[in-house]
N, CA, C, O and CB atoms as a CASP TS submission, in Angstrom:
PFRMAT TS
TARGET T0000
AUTHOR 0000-0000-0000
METHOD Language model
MODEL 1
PARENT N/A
ATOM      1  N   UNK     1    -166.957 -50.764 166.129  1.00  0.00           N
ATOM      2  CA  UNK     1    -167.430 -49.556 165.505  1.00  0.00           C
ATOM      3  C   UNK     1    -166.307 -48.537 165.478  1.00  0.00           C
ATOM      4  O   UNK     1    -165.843 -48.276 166.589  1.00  0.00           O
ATOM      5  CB  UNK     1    -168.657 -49.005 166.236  1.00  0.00           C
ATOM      6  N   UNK     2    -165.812 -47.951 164.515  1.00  0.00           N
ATOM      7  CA  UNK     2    -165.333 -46.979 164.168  1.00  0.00           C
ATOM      8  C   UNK     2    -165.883 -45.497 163.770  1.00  0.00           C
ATOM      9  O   UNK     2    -166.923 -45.438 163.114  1.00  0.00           O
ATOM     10  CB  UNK     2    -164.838 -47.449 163.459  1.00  0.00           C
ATOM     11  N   UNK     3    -165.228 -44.329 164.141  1.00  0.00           N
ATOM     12  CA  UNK     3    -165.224 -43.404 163.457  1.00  0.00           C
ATOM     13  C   UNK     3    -164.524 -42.256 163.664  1.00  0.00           C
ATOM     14  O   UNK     3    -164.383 -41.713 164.760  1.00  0.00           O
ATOM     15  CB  UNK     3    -166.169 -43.219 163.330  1.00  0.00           C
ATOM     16  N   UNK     4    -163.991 -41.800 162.409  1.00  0.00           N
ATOM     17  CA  UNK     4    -163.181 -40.680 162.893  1.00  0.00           C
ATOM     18  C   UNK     4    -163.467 -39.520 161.678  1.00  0.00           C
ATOM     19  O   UNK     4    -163.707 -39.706 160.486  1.00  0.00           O
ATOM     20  CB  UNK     4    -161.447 -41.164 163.090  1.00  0.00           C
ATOM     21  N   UNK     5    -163.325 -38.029 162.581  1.00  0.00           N
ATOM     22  CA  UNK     5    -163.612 -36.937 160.993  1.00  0.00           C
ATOM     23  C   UNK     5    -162.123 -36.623 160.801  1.00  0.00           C
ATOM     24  O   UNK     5    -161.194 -36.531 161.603  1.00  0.00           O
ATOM     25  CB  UNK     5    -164.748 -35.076 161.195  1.00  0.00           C
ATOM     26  N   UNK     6    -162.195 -36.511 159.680  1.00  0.00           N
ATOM     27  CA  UNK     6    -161.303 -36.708 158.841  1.00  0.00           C
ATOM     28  C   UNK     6    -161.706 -34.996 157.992  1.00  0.00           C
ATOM     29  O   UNK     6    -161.975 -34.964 156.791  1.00  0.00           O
ATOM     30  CB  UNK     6    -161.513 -38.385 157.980  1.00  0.00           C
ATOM     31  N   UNK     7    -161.688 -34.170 158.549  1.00  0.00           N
ATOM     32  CA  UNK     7    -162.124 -33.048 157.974  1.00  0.00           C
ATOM     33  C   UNK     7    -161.599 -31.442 159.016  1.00  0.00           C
ATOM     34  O   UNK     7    -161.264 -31.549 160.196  1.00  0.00           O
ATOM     35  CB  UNK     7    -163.875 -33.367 157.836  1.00  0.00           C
ATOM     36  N   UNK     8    -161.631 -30.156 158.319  1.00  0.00           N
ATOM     37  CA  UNK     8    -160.634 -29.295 158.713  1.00  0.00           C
ATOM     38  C   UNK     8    -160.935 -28.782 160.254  1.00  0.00           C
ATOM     39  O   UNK     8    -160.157 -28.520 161.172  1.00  0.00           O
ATOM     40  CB  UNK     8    -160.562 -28.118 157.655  1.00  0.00           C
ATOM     41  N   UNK     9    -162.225 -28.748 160.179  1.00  0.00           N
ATOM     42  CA  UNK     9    -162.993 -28.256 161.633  1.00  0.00           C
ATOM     43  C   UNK     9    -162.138 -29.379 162.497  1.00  0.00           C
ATOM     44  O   UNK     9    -161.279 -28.821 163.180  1.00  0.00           O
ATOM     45  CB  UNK     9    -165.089 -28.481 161.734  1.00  0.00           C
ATOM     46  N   UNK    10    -162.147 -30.318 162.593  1.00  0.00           N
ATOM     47  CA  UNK    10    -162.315 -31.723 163.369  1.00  0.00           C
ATOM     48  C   UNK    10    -160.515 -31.193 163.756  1.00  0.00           C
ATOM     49  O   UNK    10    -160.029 -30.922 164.854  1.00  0.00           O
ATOM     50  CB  UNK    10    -162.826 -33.659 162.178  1.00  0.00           C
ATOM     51  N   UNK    11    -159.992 -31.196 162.651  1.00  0.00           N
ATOM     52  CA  UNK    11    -158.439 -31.397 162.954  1.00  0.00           C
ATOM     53  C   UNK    11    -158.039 -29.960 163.530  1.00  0.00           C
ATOM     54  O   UNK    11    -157.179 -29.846 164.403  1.00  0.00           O
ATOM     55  CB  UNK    11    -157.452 -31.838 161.467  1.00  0.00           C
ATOM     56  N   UNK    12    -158.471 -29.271 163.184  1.00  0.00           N
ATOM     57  CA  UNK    12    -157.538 -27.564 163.147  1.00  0.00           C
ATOM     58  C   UNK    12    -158.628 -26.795 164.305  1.00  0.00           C
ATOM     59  O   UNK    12    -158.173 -26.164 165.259  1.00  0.00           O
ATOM     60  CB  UNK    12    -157.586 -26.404 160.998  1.00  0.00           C
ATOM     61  N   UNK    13    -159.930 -26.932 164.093  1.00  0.00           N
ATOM     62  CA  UNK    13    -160.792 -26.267 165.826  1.00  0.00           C
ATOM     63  C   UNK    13    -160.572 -26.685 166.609  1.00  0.00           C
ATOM     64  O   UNK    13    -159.890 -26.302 167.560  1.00  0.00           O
ATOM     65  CB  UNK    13    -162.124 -26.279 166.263  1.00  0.00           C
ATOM     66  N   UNK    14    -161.284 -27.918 166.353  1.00  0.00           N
ATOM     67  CA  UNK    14    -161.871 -28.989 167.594  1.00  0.00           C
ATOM     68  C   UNK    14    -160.242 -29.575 167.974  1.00  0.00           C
ATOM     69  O   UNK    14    -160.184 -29.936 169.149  1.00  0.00           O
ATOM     70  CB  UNK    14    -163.273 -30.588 166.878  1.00  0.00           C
ATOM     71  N   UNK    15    -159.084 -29.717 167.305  1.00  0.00           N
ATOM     72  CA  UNK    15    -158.209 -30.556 167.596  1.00  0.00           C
ATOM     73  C   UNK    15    -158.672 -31.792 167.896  1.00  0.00           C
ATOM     74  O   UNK    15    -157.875 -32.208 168.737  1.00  0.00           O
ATOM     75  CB  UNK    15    -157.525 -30.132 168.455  1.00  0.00           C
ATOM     76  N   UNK    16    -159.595 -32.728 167.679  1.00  0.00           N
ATOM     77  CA  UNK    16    -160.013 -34.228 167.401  1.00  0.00           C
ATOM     78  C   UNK    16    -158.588 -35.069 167.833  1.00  0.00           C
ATOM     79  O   UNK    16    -157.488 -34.521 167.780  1.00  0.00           O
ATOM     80  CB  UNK    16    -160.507 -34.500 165.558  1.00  0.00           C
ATOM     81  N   UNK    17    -158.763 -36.364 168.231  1.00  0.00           N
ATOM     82  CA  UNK    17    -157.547 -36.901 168.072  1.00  0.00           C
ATOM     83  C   UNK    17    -158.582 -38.427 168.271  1.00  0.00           C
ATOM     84  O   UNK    17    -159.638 -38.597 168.879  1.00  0.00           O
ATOM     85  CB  UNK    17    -156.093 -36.337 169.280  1.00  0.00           C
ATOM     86  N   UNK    18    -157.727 -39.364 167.464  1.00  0.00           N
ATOM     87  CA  UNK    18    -157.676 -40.705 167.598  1.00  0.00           C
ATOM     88  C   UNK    18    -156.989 -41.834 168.057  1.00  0.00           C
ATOM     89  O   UNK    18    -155.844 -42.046 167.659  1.00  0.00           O
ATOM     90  CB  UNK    18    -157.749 -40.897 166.923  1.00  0.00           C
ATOM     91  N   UNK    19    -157.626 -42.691 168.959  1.00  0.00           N
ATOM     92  CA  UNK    19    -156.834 -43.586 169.541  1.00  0.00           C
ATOM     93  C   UNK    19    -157.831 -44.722 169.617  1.00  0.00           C
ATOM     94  O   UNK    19    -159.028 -44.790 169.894  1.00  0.00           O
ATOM     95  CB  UNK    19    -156.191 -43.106 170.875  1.00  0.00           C
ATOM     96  N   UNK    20    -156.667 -45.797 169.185  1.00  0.00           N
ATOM     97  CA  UNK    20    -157.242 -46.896 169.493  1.00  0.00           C
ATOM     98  C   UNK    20    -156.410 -48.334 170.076  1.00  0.00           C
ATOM     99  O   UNK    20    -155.257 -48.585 169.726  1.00  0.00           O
ATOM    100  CB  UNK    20    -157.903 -47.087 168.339  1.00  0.00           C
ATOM    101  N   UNK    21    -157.046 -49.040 170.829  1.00  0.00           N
ATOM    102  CA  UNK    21    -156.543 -50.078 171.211  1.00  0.00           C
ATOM    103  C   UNK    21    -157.206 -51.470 171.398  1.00  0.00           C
ATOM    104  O   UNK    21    -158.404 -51.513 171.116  1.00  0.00           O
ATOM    105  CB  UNK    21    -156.095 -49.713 172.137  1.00  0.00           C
ATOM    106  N   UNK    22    -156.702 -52.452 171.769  1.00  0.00           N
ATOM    107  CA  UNK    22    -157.566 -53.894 172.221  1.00  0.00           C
ATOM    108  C   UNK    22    -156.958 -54.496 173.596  1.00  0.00           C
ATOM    109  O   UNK    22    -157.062 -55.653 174.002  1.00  0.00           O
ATOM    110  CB  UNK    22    -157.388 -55.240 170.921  1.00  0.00           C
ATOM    111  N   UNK    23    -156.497 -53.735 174.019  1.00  0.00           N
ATOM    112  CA  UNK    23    -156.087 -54.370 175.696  1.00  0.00           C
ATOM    113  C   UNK    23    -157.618 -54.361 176.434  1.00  0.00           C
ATOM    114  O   UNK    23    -158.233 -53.303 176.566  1.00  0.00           O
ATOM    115  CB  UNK    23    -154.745 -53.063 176.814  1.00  0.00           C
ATOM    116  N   UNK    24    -157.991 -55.253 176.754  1.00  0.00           N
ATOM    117  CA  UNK    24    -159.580 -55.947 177.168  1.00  0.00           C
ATOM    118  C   UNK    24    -159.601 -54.789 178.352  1.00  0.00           C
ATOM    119  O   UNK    24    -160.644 -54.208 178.050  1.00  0.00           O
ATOM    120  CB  UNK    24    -159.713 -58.058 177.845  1.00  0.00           C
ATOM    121  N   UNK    25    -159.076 -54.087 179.537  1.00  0.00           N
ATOM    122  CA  UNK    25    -158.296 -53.706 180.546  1.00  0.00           C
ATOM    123  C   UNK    25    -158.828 -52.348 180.043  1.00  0.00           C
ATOM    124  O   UNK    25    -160.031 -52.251 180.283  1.00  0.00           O
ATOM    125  CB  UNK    25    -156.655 -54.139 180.657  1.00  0.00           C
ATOM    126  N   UNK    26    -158.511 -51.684 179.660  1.00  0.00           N
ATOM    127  CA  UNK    26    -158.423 -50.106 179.225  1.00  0.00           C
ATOM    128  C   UNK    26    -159.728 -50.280 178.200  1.00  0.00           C
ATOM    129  O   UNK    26    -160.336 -49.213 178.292  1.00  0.00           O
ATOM    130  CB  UNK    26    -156.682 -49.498 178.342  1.00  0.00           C
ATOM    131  N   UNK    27    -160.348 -51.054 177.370  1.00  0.00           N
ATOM    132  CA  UNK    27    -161.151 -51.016 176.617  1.00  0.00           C
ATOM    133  C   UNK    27    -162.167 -50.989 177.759  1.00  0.00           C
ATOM    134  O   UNK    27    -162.963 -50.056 177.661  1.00  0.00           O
ATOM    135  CB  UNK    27    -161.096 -51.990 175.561  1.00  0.00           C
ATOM    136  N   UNK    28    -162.340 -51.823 178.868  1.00  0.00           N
ATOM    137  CA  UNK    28    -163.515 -51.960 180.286  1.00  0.00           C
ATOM    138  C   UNK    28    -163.410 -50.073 180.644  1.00  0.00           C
ATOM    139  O   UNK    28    -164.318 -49.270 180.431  1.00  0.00           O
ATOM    140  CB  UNK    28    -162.650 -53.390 182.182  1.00  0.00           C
ATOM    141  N   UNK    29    -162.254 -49.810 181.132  1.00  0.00           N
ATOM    142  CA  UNK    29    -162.362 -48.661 181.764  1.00  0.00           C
ATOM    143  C   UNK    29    -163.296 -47.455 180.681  1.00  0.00           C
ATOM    144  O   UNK    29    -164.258 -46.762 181.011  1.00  0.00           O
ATOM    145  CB  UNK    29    -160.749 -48.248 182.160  1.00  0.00           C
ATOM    146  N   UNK    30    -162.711 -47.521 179.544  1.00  0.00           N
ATOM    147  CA  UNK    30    -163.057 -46.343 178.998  1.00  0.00           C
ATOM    148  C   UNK    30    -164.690 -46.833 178.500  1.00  0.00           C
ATOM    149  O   UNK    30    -165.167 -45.792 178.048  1.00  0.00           O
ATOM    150  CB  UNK    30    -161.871 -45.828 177.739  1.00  0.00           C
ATOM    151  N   UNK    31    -165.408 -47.583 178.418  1.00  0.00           N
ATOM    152  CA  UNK    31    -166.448 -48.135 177.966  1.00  0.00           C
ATOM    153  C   UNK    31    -167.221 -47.644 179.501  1.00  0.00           C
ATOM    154  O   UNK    31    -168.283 -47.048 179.317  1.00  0.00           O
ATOM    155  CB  UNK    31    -166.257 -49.848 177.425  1.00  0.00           C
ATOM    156  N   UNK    32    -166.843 -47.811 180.863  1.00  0.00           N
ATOM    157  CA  UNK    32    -167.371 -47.370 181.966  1.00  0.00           C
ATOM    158  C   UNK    32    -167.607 -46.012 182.256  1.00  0.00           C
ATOM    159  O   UNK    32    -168.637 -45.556 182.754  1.00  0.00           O
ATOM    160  CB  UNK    32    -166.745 -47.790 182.793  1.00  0.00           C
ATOM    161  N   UNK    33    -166.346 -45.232 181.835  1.00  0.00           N
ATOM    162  CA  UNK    33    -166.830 -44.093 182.263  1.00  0.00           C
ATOM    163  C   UNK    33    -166.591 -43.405 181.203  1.00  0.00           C
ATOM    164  O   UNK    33    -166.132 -42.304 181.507  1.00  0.00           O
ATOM    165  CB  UNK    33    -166.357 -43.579 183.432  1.00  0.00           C
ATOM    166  N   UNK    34    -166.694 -43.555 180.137  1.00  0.00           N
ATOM    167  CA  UNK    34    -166.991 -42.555 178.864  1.00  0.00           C
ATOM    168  C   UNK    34    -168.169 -42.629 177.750  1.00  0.00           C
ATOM    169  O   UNK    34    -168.778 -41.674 177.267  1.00  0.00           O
ATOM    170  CB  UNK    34    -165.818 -42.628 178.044  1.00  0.00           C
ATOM    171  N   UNK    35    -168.378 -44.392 177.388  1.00  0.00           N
ATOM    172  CA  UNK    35    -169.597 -44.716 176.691  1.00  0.00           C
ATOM    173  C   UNK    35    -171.069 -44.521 177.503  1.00  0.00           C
ATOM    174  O   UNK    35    -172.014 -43.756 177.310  1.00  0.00           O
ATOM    175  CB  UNK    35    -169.420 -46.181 176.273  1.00  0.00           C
ATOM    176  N   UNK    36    -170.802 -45.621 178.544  1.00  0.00           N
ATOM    177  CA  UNK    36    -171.904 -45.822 179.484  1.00  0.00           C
ATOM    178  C   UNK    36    -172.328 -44.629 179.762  1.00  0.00           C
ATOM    179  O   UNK    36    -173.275 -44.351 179.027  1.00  0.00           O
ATOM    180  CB  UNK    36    -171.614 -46.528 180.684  1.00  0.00           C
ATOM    181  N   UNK    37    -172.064 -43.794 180.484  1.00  0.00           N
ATOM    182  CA  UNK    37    -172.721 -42.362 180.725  1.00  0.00           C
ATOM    183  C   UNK    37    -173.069 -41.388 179.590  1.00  0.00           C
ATOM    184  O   UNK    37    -174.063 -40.668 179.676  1.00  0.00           O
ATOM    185  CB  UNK    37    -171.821 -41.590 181.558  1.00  0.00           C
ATOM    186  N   UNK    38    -172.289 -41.366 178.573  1.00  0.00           N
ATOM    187  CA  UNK    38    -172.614 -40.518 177.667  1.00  0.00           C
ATOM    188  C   UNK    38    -173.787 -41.381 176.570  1.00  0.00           C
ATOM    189  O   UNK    38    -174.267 -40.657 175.698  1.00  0.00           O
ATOM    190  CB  UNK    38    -171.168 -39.981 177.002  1.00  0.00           C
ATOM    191  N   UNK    39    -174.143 -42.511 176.579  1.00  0.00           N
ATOM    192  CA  UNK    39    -175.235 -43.115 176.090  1.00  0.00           C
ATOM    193  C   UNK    39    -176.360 -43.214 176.765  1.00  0.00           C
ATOM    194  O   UNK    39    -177.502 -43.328 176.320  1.00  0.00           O
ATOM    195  CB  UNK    39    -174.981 -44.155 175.780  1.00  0.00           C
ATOM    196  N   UNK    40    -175.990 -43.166 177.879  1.00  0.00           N
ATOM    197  CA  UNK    40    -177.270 -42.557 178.736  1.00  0.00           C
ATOM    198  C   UNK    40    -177.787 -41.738 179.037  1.00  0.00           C
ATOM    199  O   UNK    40    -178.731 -41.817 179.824  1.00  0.00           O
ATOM    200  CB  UNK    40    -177.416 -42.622 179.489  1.00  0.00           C
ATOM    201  N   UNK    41    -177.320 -40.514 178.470  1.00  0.00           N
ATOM    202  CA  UNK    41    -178.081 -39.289 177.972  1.00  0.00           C
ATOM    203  C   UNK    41    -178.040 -39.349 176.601  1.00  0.00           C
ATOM    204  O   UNK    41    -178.017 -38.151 176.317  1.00  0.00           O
ATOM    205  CB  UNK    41    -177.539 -37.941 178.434  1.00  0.00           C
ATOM    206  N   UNK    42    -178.017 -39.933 175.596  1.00  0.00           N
ATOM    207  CA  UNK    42    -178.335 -39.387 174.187  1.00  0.00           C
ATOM    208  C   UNK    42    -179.725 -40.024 173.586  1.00  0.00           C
ATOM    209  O   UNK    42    -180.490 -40.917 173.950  1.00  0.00           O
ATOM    210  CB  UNK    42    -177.049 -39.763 173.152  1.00  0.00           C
ATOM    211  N   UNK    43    -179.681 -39.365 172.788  1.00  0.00           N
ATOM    212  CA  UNK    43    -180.777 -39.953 172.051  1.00  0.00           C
ATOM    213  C   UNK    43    -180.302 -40.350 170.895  1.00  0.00           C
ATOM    214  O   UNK    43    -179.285 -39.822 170.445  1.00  0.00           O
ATOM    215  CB  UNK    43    -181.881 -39.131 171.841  1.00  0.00           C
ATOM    216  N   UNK    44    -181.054 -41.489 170.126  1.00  0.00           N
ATOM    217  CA  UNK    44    -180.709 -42.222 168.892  1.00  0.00           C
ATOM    218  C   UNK    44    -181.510 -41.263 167.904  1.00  0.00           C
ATOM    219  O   UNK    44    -182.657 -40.941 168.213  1.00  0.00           O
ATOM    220  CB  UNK    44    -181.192 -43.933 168.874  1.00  0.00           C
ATOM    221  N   UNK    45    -180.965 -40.820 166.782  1.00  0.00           N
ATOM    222  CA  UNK    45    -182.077 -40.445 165.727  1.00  0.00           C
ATOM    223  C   UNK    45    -182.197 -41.624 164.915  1.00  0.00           C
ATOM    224  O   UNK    45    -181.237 -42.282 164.513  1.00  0.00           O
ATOM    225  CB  UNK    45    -181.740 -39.142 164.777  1.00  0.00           C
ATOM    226  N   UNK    46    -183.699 -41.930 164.630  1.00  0.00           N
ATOM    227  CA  UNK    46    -184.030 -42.988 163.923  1.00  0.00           C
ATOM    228  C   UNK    46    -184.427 -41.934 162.442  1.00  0.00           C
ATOM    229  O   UNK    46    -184.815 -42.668 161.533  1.00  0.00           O
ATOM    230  CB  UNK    46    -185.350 -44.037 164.771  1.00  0.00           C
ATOM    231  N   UNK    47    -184.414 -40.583 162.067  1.00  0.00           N
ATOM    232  CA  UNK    47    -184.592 -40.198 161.001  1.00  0.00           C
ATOM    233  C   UNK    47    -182.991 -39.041 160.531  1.00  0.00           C
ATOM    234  O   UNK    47    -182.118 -38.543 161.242  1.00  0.00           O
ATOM    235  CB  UNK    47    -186.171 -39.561 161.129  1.00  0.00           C
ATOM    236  N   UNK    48    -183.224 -39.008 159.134  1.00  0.00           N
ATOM    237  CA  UNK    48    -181.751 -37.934 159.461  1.00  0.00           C
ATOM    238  C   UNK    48    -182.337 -36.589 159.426  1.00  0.00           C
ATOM    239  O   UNK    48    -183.479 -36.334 159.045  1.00  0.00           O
ATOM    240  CB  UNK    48    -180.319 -37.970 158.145  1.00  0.00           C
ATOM    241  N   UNK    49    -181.247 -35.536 159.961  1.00  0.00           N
ATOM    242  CA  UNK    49    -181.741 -34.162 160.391  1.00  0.00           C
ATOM    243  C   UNK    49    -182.398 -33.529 158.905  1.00  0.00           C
ATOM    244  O   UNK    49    -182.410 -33.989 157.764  1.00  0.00           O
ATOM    245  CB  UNK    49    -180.317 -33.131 161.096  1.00  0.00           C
ATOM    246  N   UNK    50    -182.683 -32.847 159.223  1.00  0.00           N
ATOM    247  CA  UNK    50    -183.455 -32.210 157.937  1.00  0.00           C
ATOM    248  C   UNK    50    -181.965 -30.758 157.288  1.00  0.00           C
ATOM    249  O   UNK    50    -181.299 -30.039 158.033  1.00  0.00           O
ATOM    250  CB  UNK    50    -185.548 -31.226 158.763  1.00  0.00           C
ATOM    251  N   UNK    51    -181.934 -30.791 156.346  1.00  0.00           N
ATOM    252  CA  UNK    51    -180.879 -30.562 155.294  1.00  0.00           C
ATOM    253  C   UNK    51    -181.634 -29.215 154.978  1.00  0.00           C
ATOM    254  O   UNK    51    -181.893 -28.952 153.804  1.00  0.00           O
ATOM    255  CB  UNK    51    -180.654 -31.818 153.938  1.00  0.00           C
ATOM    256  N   UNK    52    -182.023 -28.289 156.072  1.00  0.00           N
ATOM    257  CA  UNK    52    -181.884 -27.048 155.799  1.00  0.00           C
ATOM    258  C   UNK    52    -181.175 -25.739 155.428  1.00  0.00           C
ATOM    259  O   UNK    52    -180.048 -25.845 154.944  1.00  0.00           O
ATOM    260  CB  UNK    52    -182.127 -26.968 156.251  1.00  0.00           C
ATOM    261  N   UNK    53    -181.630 -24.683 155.574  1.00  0.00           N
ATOM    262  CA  UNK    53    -180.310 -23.229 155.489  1.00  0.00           C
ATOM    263  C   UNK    53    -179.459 -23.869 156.506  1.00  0.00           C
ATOM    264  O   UNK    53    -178.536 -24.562 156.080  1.00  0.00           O
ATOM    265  CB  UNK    53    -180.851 -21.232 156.103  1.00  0.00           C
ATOM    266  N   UNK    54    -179.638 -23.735 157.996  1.00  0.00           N
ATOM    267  CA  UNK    54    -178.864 -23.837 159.014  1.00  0.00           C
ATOM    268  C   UNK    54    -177.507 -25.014 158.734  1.00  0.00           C
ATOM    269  O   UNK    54    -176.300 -24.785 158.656  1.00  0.00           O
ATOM    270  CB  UNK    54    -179.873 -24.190 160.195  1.00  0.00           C
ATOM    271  N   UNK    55    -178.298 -26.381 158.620  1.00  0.00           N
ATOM    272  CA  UNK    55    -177.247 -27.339 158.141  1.00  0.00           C
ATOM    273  C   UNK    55    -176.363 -26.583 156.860  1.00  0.00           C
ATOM    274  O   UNK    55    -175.136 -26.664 156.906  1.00  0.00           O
ATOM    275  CB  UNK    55    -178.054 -28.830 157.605  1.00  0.00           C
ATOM    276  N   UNK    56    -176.927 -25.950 155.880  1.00  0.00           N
ATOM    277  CA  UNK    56    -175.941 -25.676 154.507  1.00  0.00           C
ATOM    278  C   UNK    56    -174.732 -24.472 155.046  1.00  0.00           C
ATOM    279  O   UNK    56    -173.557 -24.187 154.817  1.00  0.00           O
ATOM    280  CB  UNK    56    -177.083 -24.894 152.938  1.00  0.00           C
ATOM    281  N   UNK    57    -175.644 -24.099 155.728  1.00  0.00           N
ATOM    282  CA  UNK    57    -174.519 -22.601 156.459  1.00  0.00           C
ATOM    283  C   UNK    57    -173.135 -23.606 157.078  1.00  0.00           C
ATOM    284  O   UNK    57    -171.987 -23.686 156.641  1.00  0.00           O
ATOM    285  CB  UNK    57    -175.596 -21.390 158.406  1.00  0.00           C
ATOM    286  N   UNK    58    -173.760 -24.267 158.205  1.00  0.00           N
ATOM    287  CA  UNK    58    -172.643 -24.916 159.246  1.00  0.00           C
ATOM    288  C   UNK    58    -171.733 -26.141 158.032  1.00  0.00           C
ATOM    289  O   UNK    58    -170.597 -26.593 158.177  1.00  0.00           O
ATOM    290  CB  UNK    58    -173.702 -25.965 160.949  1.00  0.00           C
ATOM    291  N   UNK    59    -172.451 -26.341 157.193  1.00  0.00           N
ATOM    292  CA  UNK    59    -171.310 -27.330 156.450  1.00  0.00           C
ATOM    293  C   UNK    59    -170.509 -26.379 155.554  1.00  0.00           C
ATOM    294  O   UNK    59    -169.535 -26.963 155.079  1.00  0.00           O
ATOM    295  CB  UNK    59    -172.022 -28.655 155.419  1.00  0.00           C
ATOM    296  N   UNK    60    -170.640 -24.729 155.061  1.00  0.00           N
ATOM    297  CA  UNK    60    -170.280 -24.133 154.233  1.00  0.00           C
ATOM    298  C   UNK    60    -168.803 -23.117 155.685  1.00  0.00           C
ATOM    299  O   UNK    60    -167.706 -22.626 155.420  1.00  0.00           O
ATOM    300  CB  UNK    60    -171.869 -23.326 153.276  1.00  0.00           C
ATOM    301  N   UNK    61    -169.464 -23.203 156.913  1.00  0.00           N
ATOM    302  CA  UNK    61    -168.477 -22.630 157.839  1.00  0.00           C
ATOM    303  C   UNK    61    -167.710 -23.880 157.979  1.00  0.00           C
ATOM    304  O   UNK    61    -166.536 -23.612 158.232  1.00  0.00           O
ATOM    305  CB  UNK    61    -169.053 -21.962 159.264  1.00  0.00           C
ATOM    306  N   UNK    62    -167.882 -24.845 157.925  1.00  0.00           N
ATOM    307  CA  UNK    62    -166.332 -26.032 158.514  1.00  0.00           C
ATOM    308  C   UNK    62    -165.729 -26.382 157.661  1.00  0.00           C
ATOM    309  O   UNK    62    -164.729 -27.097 157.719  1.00  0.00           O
ATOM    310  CB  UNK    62    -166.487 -27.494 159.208  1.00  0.00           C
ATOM    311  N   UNK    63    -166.294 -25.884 156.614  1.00  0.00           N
ATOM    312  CA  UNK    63    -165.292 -26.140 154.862  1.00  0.00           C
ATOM    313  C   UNK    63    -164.086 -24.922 155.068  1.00  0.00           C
ATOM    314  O   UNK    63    -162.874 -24.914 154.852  1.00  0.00           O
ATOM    315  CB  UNK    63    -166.587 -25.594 152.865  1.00  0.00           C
ATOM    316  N   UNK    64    -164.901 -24.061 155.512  1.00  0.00           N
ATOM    317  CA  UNK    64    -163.702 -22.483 155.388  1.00  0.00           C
ATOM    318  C   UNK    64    -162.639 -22.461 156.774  1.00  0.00           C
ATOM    319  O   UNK    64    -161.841 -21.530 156.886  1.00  0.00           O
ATOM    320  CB  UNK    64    -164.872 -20.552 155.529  1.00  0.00           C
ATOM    321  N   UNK    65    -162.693 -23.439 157.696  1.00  0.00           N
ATOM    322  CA  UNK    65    -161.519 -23.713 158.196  1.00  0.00           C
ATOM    323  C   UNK    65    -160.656 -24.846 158.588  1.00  0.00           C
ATOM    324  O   UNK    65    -159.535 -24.637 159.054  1.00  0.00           O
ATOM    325  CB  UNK    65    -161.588 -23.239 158.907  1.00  0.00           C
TER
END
């Protein structure tokens, strides 16, 4: 599974960064203490969010930086 944003918020706020690798070794570690715990608090949405003002605002603020 992949994903990366590719968009201005992501690169220029958030500073986002991507990395990837296949050393079996470092793929265990980071799957232990970064997936595993953080999937065990989330929740799956089985519907998509509803495409209100709020959503049109926040996609019209991460366009403007």
């Amino acid at each position: 599974m992949e994903s990366a944003s590719l968009d201005q918020l992501s690169l220029r706020v958030n500073e986002e960064l991507n990395l990837a690798t296949s050393h079996r070794a470092t793929v265990a570690v980071w799957e232990a203490r970064l997936f595993v715990p953080d999937f065990a608090v989330s929740t799956e949405l089985t519907t998509p969010l509803p495409k209100d003002l709020s959503y049109r605002l926040a996609v019209f603020l991460a366009d403007q930086f």
